[in-house]
C-alpha positions in Angstrom: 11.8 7.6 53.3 14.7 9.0 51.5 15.3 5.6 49.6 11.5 6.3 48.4 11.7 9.9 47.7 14.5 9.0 45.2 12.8 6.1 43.8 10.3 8.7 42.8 12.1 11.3 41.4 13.4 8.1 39.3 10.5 7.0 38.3 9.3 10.4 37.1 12.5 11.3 35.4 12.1 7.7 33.2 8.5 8.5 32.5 9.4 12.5 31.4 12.2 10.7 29.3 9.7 8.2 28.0 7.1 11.3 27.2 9.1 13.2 25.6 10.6 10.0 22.9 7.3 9.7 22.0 6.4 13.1 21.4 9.6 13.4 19.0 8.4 10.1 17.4 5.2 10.9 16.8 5.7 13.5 13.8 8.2 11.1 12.1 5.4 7.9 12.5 2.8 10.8 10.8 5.2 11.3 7.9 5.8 7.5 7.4 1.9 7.1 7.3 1.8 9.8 5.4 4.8 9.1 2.7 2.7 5.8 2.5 -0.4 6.9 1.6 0.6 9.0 -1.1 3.2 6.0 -2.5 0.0 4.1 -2.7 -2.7 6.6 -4.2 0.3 7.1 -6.9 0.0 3.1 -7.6 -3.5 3.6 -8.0 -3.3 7.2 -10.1 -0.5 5.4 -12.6 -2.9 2.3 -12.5 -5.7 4.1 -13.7 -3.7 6.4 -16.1 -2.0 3.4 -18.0 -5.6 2.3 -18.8 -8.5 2.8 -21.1 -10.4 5.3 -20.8 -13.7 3.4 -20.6 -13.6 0.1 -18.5 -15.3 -2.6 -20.2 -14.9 -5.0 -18.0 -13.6 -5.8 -14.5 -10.3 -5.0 -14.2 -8.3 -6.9 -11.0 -5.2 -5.1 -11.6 -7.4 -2.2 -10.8 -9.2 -3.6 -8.2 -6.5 -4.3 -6.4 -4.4 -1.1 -6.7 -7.6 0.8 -5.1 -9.6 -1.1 -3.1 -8.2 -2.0 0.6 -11.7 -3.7 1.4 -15.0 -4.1 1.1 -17.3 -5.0 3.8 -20.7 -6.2 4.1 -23.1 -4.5 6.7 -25.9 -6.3 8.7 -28.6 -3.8 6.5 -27.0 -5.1 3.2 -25.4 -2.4 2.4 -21.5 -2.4 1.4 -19.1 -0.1 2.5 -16.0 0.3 0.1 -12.6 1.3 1.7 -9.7 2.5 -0.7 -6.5 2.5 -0.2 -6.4 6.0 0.9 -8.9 5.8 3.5 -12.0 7.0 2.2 -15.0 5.1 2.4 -17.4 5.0 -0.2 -21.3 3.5 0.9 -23.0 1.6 -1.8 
């Protein structure tokens, strides 16, 4: 009985320990993403600014520096996701 009381108080100290870890790492894993994000939509800005003004024609450079995906839905419709995260329906 006392062997299992102290097994529990254990088992709850290691899990506190383990909540509270995350809990610090989480605002330093939202700052990476973050810091990321931003690194990437400046590719993309610097991209765009280096170029014409008008496109003319497809540019892959481009292309690639924006676009993260684009996915085909069962309606036909496509769904364009940039680098950033935003979606664009088309």
């Amino acid at each position: 009985m006392v062997n299992d009381k102290r097994r529990a108080r254990r088992y709850s100290a290691r899990n506190l320990n383990r909540k509270v870890t995350e809990r610090k790492a989480a605002p330093e894993a939202v700052k990476r993403r973050r810091k990321s994000r931003a690194r990437i939509l400046k590719t993309c800005l610097n991209s765009i600014a280096s170029g014409p003004r008008v496109l003319t024609e497809f540019d892959e450079k481009l292309w690639k520096a924006a676009i993260d995906r684009v996915m085909v839905m069962l309606d036909d419709r496509l769904v364009f996701r940039f680098k950033d995260g935003t979606e664009v329906v088309g």
